[in-house]
Wavefront OBJ file of the C-alpha trace (Angstrom):
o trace
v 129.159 -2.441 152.801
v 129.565 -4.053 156.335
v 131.284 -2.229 158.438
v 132.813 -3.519 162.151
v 133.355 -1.137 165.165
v 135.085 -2.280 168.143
v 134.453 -1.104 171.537
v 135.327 -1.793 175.415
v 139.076 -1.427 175.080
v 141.343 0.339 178.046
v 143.725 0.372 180.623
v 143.073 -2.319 183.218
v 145.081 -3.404 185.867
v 146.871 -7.182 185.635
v 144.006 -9.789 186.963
v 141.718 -7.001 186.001
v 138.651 -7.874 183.619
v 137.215 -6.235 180.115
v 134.515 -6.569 177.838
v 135.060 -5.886 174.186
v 131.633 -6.065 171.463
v 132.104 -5.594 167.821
v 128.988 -3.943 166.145
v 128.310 -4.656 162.896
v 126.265 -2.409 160.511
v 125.679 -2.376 156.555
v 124.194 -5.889 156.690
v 123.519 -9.163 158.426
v 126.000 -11.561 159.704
v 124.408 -13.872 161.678
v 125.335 -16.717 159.780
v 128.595 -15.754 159.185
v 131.883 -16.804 161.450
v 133.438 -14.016 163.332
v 136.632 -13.665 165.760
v 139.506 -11.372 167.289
v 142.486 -10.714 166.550
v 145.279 -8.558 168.146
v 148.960 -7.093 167.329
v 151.171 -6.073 170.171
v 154.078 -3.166 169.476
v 156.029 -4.406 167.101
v 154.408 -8.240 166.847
v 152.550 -9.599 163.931
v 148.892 -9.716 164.121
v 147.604 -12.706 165.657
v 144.510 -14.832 166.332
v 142.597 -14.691 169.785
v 139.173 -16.513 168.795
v 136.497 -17.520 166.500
v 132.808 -17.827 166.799
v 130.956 -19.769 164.333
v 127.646 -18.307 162.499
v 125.484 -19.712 165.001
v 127.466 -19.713 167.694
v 128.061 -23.057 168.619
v 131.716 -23.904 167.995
v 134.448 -21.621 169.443
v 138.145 -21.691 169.110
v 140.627 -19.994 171.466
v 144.460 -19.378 171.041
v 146.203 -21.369 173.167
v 147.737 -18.050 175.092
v 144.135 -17.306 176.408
v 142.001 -20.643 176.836
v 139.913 -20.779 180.191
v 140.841 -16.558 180.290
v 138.609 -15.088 177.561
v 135.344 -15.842 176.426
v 134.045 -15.040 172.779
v 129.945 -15.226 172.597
v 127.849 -13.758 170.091
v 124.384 -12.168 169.914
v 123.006 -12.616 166.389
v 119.770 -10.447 167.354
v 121.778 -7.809 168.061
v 124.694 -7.864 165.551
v 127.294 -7.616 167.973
v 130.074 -10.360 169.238
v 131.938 -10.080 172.228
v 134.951 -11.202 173.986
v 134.582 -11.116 177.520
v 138.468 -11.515 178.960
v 139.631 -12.233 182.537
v 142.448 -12.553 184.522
v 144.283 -10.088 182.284
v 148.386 -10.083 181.637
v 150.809 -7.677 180.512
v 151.263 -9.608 177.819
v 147.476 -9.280 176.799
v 148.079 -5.650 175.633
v 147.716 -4.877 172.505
v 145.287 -3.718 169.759
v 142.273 -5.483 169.227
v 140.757 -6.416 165.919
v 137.135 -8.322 165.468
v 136.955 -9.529 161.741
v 133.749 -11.161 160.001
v 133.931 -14.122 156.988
v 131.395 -12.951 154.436
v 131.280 -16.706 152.677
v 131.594 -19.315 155.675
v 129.943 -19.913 159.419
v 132.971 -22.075 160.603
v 134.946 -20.772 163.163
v 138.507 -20.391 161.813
v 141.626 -18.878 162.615
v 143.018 -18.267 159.244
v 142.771 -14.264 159.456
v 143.055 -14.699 155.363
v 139.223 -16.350 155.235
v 137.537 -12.886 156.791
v 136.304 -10.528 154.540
v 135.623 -7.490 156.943
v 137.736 -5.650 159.812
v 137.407 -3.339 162.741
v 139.162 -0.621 163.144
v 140.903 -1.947 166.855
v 140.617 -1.129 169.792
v 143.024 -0.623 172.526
v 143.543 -2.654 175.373
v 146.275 -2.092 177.954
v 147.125 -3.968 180.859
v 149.639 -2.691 183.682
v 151.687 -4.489 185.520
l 1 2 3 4 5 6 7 8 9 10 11 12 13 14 15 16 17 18 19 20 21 22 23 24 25 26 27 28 29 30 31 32 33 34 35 36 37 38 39 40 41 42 43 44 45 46 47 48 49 50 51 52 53 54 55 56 57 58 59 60 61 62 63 64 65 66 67 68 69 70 71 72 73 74 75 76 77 78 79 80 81 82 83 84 85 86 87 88 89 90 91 92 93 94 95 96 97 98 99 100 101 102 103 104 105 106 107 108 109 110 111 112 113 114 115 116 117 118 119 120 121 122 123 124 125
């Protein structure tokens, strides 16, 4: 079974910078399309980015285009999601999620198969 841990999450001040990864163990995706997600207090869960198997194609939510950037190291098993220029409004808990059928990039959080746990990221203003 594939299991996702997220890590990198904290308390950063606003225009501050993080780096979250997403491990993945129990198997290979490498082919497979990844992305984040994140729910704020009290806000549905919501798409951040996608990857695509090989990397290549990436999506962004239009709330963090030209501030976050998702990459991917297949070698390693691990995605990331490098984000700058963080806002108050960027806290929240974040999820990476894995398809286990498809390598397109997608923000339909109902076409990946396996979640992280979440981690936290909080940004003061």
């Amino acid at each position: 079974q594939v299991q996702l841990v997220e890590s990198g999450g904290g308390l950063v001040q606003a225009g501050g910078s993080l780096r979250l990864s997403c491990a993945a163990s129990g198997g290979t995706l490498k082919y497979y399309a990844m992305g984040w997600f994140r729910q704020a207090p009290g806000k549905e869960r919501e798409f951040v980015a996608a990857i695509s198997g090989f990397g290549s194609n990436k999506i962004y939510a239009d709330a963090v285009e030209s501030r976050f950037t998702i990459s991917r190291d297949n070698t390693k098993n691990t995605m990331y999601l490098q984000m700058d220029s963080l806002k108050p409004e960027d806290t929240a808990v974040y999820y990476c999620a894995a398809s286990s059928i498809s390598s397109r990039a997608t923000m339909r959080d109902d076409e990946y198969a396996y979640w992280g746990q979440g981690t936290q990221v909080t940004v003061s203003s």
